[in-house]
C-alpha positions in Angstrom: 32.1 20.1 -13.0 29.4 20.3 -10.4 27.8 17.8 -8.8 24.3 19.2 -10.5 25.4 19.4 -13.8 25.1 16.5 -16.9 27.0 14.1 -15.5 25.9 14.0 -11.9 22.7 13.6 -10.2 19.9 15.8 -10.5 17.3 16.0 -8.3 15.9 13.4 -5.5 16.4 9.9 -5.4 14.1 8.7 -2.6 13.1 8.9 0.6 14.9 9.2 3.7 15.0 6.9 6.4 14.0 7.8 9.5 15.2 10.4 11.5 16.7 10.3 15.3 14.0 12.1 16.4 11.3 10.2 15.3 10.0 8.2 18.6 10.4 10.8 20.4 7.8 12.5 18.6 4.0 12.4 18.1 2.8 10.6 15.4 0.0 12.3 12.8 -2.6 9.2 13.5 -6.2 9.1 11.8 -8.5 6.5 13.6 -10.3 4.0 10.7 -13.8 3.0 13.1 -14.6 -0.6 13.8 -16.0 -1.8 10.4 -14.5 0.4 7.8 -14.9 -1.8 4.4 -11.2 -2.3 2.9 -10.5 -3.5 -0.4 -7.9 -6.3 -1.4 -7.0 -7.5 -5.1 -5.3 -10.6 -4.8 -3.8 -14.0 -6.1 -6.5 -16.4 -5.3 -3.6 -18.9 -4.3 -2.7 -16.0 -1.2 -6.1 -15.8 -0.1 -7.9 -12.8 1.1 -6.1 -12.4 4.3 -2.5 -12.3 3.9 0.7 -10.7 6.2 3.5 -10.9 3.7 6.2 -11.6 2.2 6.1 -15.0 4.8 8.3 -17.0 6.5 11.7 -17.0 5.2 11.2 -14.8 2.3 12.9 -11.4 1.8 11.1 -8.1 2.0 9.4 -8.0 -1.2 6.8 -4.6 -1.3 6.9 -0.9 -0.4 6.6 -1.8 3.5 7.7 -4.9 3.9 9.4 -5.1 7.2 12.9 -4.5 6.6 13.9 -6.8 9.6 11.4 -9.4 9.0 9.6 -9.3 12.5 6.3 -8.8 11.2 3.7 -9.2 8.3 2.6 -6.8 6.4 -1.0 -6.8 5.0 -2.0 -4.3 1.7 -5.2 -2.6 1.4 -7.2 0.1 -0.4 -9.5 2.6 0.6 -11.8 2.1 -2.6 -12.1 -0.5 -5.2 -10.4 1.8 -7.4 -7.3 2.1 -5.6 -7.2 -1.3 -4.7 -7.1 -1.7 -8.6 -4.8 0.9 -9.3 -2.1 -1.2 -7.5 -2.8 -4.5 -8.9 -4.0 -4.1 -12.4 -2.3 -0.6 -13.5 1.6 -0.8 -12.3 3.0 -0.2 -15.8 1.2 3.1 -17.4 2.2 3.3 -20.6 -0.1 0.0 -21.1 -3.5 0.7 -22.8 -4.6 -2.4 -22.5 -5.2 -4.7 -19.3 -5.2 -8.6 -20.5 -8.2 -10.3 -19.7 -6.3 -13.3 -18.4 -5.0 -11.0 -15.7 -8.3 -11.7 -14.0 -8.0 -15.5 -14.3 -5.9 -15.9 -10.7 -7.6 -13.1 -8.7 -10.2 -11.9 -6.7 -11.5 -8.6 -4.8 -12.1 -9.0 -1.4 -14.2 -6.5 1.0 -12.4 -6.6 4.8 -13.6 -5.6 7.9 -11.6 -5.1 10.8 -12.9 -5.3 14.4 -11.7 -2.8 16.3 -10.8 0.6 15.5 -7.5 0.9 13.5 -4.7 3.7 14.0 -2.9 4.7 11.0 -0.3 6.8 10.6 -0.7 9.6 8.0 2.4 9.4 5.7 0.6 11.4 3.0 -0.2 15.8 3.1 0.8 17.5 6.2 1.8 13.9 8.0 5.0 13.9 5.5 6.4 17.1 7.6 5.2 16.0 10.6 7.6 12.9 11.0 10.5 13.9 8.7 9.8 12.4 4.8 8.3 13.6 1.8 6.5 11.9 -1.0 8.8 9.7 -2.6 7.8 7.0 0.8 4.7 6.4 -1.7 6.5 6.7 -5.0 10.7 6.4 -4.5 12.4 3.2 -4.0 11.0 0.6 -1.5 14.7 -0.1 0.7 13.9 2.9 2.7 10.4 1.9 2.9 10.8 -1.2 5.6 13.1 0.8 7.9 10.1 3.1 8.2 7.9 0.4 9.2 10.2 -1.2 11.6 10.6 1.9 13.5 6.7 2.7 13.8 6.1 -0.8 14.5 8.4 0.0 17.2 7.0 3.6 18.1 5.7 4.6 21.7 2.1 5.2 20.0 1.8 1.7 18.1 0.0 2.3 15.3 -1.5 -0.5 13.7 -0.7 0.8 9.7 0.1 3.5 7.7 -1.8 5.5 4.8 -0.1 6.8 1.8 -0.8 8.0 -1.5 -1.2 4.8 -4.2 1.8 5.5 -6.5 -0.4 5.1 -9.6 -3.3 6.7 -8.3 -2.4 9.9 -6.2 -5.9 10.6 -5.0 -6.4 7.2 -3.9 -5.4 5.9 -0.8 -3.7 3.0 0.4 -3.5 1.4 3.5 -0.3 -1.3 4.6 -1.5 -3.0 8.4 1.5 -3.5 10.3 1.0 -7.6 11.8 0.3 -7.3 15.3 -1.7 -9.9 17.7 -5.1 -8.5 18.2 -5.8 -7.0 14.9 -8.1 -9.3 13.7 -10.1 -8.9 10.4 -13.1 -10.2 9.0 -14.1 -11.0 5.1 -17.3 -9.3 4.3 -17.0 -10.7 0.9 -14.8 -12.3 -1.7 -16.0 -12.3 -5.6 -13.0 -13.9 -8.8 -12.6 -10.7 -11.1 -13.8 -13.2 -13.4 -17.4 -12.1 -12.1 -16.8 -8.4 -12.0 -15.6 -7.7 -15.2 -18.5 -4.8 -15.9 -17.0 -3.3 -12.9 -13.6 -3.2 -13.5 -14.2 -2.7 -17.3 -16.0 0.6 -16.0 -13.1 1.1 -13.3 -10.0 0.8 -16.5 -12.1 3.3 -18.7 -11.7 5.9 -15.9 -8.5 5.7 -16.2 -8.4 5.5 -20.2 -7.9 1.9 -20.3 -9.6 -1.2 -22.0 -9.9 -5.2 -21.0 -7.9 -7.1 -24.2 -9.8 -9.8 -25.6 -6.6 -12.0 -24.2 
């Protein structure tokens, strides 16, 4: 039987790692300026800034380093996204429980210096030798692409992809290096937003549960 029919695979699985060529190429780089307001949901017990998984621990998220050389810190674009990730990881849930909130808070970011991300969403997939399942496949693949740009000639400081649960959201993972240095604008418990992200859930046909 072939390999495409019932009882073999069918279709893609995830992405590749990275090819050969990759250093020796350019990277698709957009330039976040000095000051550019980032958004972080997070455990309260993490605090607001935070290059994970930490010392000793495994990779554990889409970009953890593979290797474990470096921290990797998560960020949105937008509120929304940054809620998207947290709050809205399983979609067939209508309902977000209010005790969700109890451990977690949104934090505003500022970096300062510019910040060089590379584009891993749109034309930037082609450019470097992926497609879109490095936002939405499996995450093994994932930290072998962010050893080797942490590694690349143009040392960026992050990449941008497309939020798996949000794809017109953008999301942002900073790639731990020494002089990328970040400052909290503001840090708020969801506790004290919930009009906000009451509003935010009904965009996406969602509703806060009583408990």
């Amino acid at each position: 039987m072939s390999p495409s029919g019932p009882s073999g695979p069918r279709g893609p699985t995830g992405a590749a790692p990275p090819p050969a060529w990759l250093r020796r190429t350019r990277l698709p780089i957009d330039v976040l300026p000095a000051g550019t307001v980032l958004h972080r949901i997070h455990r309260t017990s993490l605090g607001p800034l935070f290059f994970g998984p930490g010392p000793g621990i495994p990779p554990t998220h889409r970009f953890d380093s593979a290797t474990g050389r470096f921290g990797v810190l998560y960020v949105g674009l937008s509120r929304a996204g940054a809620v998207a990730e947290t709050l809205l990881r399983n979609p067939q849930r209508l309902m977000v429980a209010t005790s969700e909130f109890m451990d977690r808070a949104a934090t505003e970011l500022v970096c300062r210096r510019d910040l060089r991300v590379v584009k891993l969403y749109g034309a930037g997939l082609q450019a470097v030798g992926t497609d879109n399942a490095i936002s939405t496949g499996p995450y093994e693949p994932c930290g072998l692409w962010s050893d080797a740009l942490w590694d690349h000639p143009n040392q960026p400081d992050g990449i941008a992809y497309q939020s798996r649960h949000d794809s017109n959201e953008l999301c942002l993972a900073f790639l731990e290096r020494p002089d990328m240095t970040f400052a909290i604008q503001s840090t708020k418990p969801l506790t004290g937003l919930l009009h906000e992200i009451a509003a935010l859930l009904d965009a996406y046909g969602k509703s806060l549960s009583p408990t």
